[in-house]
GUKE-862168 format. One record per residue (C-alpha): residue in one letter; z, x, y. Coordinates in Angstrom, 2 decimals. Layout:
{"A" {Z X Y}}
...
//
This chain:
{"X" {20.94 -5.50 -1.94}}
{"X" {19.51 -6.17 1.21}}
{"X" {19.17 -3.46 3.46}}
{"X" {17.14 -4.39 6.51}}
{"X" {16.78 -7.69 7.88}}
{"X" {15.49 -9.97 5.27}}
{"X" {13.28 -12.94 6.49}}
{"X" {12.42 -16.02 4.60}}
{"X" {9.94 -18.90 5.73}}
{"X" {10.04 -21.96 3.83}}
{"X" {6.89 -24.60 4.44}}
{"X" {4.57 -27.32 2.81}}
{"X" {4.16 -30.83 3.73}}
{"X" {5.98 -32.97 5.76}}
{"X" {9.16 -34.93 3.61}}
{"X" {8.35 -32.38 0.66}}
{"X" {12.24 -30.64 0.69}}
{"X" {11.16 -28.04 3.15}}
{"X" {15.25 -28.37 4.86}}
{"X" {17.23 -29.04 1.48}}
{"X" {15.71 -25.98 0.22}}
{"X" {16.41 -24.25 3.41}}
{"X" {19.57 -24.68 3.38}}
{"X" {20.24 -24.62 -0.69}}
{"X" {19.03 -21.09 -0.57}}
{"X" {21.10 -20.14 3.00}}
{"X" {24.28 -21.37 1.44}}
{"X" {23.52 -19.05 -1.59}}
{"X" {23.16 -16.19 0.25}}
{"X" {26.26 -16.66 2.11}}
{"X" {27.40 -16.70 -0.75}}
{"X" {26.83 -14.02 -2.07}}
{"X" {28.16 -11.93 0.92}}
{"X" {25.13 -11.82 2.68}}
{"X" {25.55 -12.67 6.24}}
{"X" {23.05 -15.41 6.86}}
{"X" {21.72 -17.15 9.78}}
{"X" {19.42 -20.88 9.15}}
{"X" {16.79 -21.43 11.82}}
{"X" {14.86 -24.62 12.52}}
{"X" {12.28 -25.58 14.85}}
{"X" {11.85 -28.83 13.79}}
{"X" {12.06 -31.43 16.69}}
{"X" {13.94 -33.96 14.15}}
{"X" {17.21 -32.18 13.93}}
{"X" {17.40 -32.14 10.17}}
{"X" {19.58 -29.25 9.44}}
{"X" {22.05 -31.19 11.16}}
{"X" {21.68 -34.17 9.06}}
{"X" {21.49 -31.74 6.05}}
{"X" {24.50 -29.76 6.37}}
{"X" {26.46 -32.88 7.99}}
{"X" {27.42 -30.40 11.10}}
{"X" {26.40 -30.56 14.76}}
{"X" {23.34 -27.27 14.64}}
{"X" {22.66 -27.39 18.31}}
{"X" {20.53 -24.19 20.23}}
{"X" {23.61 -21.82 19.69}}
{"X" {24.28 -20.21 16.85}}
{"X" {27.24 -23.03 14.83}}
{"X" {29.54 -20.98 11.77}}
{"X" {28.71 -23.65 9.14}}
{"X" {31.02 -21.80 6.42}}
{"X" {31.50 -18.21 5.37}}
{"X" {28.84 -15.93 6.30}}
{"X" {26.63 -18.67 7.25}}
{"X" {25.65 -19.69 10.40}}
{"X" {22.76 -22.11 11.44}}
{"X" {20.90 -23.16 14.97}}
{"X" {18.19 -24.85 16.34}}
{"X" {15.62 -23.20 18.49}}
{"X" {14.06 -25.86 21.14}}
{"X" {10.55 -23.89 21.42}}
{"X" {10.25 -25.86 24.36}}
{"X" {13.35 -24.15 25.99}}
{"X" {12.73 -20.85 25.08}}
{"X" {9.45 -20.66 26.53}}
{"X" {10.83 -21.95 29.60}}
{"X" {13.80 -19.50 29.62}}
{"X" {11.39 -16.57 28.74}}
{"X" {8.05 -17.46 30.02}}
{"X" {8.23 -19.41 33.09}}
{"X" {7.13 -16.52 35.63}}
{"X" {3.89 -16.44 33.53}}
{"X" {3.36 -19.89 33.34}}
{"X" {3.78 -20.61 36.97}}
{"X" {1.44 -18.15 37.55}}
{"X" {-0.94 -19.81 36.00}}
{"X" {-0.47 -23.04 37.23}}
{"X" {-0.95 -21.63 40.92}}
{"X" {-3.98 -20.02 39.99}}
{"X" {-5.45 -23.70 38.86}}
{"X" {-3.63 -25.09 41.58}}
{"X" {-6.18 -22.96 43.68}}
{"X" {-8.65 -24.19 42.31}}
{"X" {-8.30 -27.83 43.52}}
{"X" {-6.25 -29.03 40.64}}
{"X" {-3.89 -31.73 40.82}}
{"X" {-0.53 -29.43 40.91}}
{"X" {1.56 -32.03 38.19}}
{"X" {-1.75 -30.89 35.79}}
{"X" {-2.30 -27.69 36.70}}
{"X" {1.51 -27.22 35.15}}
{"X" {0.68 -29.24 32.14}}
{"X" {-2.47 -27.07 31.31}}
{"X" {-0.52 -23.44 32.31}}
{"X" {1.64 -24.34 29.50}}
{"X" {-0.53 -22.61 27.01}}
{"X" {-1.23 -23.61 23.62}}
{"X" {0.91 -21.28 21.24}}
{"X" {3.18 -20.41 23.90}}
{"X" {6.04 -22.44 22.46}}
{"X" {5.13 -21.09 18.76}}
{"X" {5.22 -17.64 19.89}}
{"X" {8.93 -18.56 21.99}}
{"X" {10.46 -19.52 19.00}}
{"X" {9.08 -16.49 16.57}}
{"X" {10.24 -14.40 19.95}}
{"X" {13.71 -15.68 19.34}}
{"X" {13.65 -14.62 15.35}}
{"X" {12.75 -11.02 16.52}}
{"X" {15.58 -10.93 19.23}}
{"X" {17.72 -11.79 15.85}}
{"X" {16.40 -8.59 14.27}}
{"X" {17.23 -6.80 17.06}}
{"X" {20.86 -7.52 17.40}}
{"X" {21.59 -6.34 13.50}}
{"X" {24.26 -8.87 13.09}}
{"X" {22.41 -10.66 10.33}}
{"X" {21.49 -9.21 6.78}}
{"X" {18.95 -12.49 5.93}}
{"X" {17.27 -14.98 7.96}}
{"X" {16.18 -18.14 6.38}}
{"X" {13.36 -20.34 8.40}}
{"X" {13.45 -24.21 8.37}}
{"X" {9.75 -24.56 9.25}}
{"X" {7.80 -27.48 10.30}}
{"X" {5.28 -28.84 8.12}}
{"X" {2.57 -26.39 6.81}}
{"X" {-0.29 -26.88 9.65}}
{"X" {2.14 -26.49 12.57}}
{"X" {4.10 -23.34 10.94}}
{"X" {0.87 -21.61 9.99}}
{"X" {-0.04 -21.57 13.80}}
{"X" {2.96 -19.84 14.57}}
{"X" {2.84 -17.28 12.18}}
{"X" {-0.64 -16.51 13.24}}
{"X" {0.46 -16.82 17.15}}
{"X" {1.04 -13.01 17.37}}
{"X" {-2.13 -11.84 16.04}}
{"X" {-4.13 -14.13 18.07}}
{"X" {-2.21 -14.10 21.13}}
{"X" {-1.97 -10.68 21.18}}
{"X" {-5.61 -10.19 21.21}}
{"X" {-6.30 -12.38 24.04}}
{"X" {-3.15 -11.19 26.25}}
{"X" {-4.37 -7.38 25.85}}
{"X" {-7.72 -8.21 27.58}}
{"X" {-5.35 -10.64 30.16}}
{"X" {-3.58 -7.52 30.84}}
{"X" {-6.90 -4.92 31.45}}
{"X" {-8.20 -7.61 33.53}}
{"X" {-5.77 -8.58 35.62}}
{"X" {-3.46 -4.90 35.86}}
{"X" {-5.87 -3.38 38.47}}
{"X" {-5.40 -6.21 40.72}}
{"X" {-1.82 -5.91 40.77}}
{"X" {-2.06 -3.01 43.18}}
{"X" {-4.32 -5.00 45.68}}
{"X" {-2.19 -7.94 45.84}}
{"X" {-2.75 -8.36 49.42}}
{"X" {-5.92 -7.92 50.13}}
{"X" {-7.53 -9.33 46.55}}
{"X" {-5.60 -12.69 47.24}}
{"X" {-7.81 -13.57 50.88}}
{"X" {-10.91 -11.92 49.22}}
{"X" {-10.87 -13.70 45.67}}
{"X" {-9.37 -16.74 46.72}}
{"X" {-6.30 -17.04 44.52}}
{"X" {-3.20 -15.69 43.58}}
{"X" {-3.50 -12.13 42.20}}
{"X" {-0.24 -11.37 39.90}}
{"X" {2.38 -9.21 40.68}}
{"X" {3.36 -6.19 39.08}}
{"X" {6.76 -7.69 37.78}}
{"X" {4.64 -10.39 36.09}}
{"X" {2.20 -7.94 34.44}}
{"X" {5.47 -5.69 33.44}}
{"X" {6.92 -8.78 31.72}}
{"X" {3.43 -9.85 29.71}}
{"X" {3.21 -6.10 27.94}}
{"X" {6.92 -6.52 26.96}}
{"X" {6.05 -10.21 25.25}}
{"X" {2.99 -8.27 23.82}}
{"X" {5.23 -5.31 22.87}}
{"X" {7.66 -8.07 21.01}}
{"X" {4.62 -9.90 19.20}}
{"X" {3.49 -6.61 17.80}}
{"X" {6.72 -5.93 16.37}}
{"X" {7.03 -9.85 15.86}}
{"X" {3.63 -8.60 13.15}}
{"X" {4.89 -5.78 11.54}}
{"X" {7.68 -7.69 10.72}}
{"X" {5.44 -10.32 8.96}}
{"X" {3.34 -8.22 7.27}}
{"X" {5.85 -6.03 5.86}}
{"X" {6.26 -7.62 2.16}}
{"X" {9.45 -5.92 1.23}}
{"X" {10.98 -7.66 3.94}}
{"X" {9.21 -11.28 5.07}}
{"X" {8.61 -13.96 2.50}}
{"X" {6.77 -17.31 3.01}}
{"X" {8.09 -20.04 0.03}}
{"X" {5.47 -22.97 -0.61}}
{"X" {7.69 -26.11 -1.10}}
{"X" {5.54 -28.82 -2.75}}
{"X" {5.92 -32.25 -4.76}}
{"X" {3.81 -32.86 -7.92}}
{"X" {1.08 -35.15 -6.13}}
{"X" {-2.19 -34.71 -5.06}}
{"X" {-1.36 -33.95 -1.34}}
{"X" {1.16 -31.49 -1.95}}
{"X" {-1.45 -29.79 -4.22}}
{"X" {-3.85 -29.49 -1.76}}
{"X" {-1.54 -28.33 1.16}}
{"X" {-0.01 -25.82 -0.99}}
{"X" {-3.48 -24.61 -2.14}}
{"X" {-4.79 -24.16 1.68}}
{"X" {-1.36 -22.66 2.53}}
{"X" {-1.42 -20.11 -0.20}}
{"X" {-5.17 -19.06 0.77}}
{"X" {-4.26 -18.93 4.55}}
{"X" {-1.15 -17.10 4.68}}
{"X" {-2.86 -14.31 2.15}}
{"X" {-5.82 -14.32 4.50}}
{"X" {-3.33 -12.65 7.18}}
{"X" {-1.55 -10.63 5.52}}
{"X" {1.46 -12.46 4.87}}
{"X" {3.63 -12.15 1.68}}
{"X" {4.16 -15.69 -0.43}}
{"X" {6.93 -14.94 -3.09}}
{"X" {7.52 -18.07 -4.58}}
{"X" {6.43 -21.90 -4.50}}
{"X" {9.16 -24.34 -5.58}}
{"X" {8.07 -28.22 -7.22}}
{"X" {10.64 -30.64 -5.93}}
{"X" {11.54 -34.25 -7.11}}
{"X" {10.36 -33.66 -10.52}}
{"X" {11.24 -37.14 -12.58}}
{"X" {13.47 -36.09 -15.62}}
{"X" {12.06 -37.29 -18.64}}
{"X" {12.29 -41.23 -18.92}}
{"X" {11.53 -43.79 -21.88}}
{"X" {8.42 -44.54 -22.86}}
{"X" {8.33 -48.13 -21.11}}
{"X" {10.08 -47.25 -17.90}}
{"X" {8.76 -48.28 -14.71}}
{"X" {8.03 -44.89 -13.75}}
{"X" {6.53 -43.64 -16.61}}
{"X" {2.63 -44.06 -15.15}}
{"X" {4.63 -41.58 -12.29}}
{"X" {5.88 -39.21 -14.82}}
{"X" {2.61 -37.93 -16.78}}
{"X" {1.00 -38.31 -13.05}}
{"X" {3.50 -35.43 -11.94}}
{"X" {3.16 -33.72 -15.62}}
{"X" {-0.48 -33.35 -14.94}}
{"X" {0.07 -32.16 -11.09}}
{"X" {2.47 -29.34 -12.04}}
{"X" {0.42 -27.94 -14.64}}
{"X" {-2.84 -28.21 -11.83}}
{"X" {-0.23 -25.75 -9.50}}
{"X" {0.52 -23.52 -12.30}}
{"X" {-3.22 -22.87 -12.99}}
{"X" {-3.93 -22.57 -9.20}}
{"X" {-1.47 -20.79 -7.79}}
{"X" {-0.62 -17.88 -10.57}}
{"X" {0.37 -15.24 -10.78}}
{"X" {2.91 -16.49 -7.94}}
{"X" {6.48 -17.64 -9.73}}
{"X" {7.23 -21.47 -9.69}}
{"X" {10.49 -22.92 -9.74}}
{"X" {10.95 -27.02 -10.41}}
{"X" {14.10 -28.59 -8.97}}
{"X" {14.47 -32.21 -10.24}}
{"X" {14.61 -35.62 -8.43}}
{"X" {18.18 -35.89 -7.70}}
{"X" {20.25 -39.55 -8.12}}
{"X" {20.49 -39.24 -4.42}}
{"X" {20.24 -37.48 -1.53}}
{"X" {21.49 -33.88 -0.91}}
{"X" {23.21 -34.14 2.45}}
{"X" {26.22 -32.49 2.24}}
{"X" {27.22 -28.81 1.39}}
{"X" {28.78 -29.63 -1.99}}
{"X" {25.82 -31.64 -3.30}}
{"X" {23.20 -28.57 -1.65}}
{"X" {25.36 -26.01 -3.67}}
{"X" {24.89 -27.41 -6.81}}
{"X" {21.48 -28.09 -6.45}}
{"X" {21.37 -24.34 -5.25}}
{"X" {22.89 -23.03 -8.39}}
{"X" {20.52 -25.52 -10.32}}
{"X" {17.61 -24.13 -8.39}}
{"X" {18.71 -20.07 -8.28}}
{"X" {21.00 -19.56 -11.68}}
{"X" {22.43 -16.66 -10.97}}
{"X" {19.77 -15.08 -9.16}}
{"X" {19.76 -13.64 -6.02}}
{"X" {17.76 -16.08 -3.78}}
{"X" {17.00 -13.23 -1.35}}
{"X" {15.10 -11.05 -3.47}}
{"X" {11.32 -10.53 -3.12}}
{"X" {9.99 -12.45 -6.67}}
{"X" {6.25 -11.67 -6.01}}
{"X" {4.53 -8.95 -4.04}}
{"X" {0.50 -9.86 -3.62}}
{"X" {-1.68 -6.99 -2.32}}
{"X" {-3.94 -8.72 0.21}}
{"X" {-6.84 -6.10 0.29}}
{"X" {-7.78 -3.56 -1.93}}
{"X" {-10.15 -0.06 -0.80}}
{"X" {-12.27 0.95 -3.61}}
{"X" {-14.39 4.08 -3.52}}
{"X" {-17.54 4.53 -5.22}}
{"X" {-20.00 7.29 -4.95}}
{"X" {-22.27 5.77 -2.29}}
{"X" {-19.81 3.33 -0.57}}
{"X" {-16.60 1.54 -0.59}}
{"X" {-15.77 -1.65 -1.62}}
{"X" {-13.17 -3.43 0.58}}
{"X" {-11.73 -6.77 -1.18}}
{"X" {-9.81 -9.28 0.50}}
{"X" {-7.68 -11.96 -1.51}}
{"X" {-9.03 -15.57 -0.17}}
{"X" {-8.21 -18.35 -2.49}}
{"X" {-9.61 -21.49 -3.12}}
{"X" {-12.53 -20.91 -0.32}}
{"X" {-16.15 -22.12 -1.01}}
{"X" {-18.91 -19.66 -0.11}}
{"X" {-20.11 -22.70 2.60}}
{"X" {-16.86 -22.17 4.12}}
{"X" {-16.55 -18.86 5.31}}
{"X" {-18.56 -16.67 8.00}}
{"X" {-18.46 -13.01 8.37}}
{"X" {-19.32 -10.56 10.88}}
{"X" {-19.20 -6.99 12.06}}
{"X" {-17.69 -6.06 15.42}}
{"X" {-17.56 -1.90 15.50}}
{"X" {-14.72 -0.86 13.56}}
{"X" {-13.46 -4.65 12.63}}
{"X" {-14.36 -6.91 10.67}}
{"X" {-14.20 -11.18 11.83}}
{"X" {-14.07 -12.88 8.77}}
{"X" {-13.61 -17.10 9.73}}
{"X" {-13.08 -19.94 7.48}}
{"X" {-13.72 -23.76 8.00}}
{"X" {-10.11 -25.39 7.06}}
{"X" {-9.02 -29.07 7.54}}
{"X" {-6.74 -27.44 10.04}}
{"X" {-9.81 -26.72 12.02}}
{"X" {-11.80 -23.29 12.16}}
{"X" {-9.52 -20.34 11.68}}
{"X" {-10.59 -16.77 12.54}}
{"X" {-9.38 -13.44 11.48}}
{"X" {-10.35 -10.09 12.61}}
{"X" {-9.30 -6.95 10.43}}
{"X" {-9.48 -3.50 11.08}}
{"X" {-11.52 -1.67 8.33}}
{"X" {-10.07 1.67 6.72}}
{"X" {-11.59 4.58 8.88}}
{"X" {-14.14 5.84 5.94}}
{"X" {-16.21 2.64 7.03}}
{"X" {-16.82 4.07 10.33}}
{"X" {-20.30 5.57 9.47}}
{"X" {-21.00 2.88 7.13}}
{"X" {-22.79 -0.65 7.08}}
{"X" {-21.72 -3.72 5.52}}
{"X" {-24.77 -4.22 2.86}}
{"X" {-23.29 -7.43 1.69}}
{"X" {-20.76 -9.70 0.77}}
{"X" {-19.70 -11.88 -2.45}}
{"X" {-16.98 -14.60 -2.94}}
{"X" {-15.50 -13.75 -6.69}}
{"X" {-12.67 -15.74 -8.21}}
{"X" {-10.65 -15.90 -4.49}}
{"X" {-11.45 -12.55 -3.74}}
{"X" {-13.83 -11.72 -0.77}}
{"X" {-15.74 -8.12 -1.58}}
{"X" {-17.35 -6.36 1.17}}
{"X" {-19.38 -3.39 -0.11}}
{"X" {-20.57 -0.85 2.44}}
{"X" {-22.83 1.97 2.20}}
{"X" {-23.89 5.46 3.98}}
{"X" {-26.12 5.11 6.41}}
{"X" {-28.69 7.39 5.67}}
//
């Protein structure tokens, strides 16, 4: 049964089945007498093609207890964070920019991620859902938005200590400094987004709650994506319950066409077993044709589920681990499929910053070490079988 809000992000590479799977496990919830709500952000309207039904930015009944919409991240940042972003923009301003740029450059990267995860928490908030199922877009983009609050938030709490004492000496900073000082409504409204994104984390990081489901094909691209996915969303924190192989060929005779295709995919499948265990795999087959209506999703749902509930949490993965020993404690951190040339460490007080070379670019993470560590120092690192293990000591 699902007692709190029950959150579900589906990603993996773009045309992979990310939607159809969506809104196959949506329509099973529903149900099941769950009362369900399908998000997208994706800027190609798919649900709507999907489900056959106009999804527009309101919340559209698609059938009982199922409802779906379409957040424009765009939109909502506009709605919800145009005081901020103006604010910027006349601070550039200035500074001699061109005013049309200056606008362009205020509109800051993530704030349209963090808009749209803003608009899943207000969900939480009004209690009229029991399960929320996420259309994401493809892996790279989705990752940056989960990871939006954490790094956000870090940056906007030393925004808000820099710029709150100023707020007082509006008048007289503005002459003195030479641009705009903000006002005290503007600073008001940045700890209330901040406020929001740490909630918008707990939420995340709470594995009897949020789930992120790899969807991936049996090729080599898939492999990979679900492979870096798997080892980034661990890095932060983040639950993955499941990974699901879709457009599996059935099996075919020995001189079809495809056959060359189907030990190809054979091969694939059992490389995603081996690499992403112990998480649970589901394979959904290639269909005859195209799931784009609700009768042909529910089938494939009930091909897909059984009579499972597609809600529940199939896999909880610890993501660190505090080990005491009698002249330290070991912290270990689950990072798969990292090289030892990939990854950088380094001790900041009571944190550790732990960042990783990706082909998503460089991608940092700090974590707070367990108070013991406090009088401790890191006497070194090692990279065992995806697992980071940080051994400190007592400083003598």
């Amino acid at each position: 049964m699902v007692k709190c809000l029950r959150t579900i992000f589906y990603t993996g590479k773009g045309g992979t089945g990310k939607t159809v799977i969506s809104c196959m496990t949506a329509l099973k919830s529903a149900e099941l007498g769950y009362e369900t709500l399908l998000m997208s952000s994706d800027p190609a309207h798919t649900l709507r093609d999907a489900l056959n039904t106009h999804i527009g930015s309101e919340e559209t009944k698609v059938t009982k207890n199922l409802w779906a919409v379409h957040v424009n991240p765009m939109e909502e940042a506009a709605k919800h964070h145009s005081e901020l972003m103006e604010y910027f923009a006349s601070v550039l301003s200035s500074r001699g920019l061109d005013e049309t740029l200056a606008y362009e450059i205020a509109n800051l990267p993530g704030i349209t991620g963090i808009a749209a995860l803003l608009k899943l928490e207000g969900y939480k908030e009004n209690e009229k859902y029991d399960v929320i199922v996420m259309d994401s877009v493809p892996s790279g983009e989705a990752l940056k938005l989960l990871f939006v609050p954490d790094i956000l938030g870090r940056i906007s709490k030393k925004l808000i200590n820099a710029l709150a004492p100023l707020t007082s000496l509006t008048a007289v900073a503005k002459p003195v400094i030479g641009m705009p000082t903000p006002t005290g409504k503007l600073v008001k409204k940045e700890i209330k987004v901040l406020e929001q994104m740490e909630n918008l984390k707990q939420m995340l990081t709470n594995f009897d709650l949020t789930s992120v489901r790899l969807i991936a094909n049996p090729d080599f691209f898939s492999l990979s994506n679900a492979k870096r996915t798997y080892m980034l969303v661990s890095l932060y924190g983040i639950n993955v319950d499941l990974a699901v192989i879709n457009k599996v060929f059935p099996k075919l005779e020995k001189d079809s066409y495809f056959h060359g295709w189907v030990n190809s995919q054979k091969k694939y499948i059992e490389e995603l077993y081996l690499n992403l265990s112990p998480l649970p795999i589901k394979i959904l087959k290639l269909y005859e044709s195209e799931l784009m209506d609700i009768p042909k999703l529910r089938k494939a749902a009930d091909e897909l589920f059984n009579d499972e509930d597609p809600t529940q949490v199939y896999h909880k993965g610890k993501p660190m681990t505090i080990n005491r020993h009698n002249d330290g404690v070991e912290v270990v951190l689950s990072i798969p499929y990292v090289s030892r040339e990939d990854i950088e460490i380094e001790r900041t007080g009571d944190e550790m910053l732990v960042y990783l070379k990706t082909d998503i670019g460089r991608v940092g993470l700090i974590i707070p070490l367990p108070t013991i560590t406090y009088l401790m120092s890191l006497k070194k690192a090692k990279l065992i079988n995806g697992k980071l293990h940080l051994y400190f000591v007592k400083e003598k």
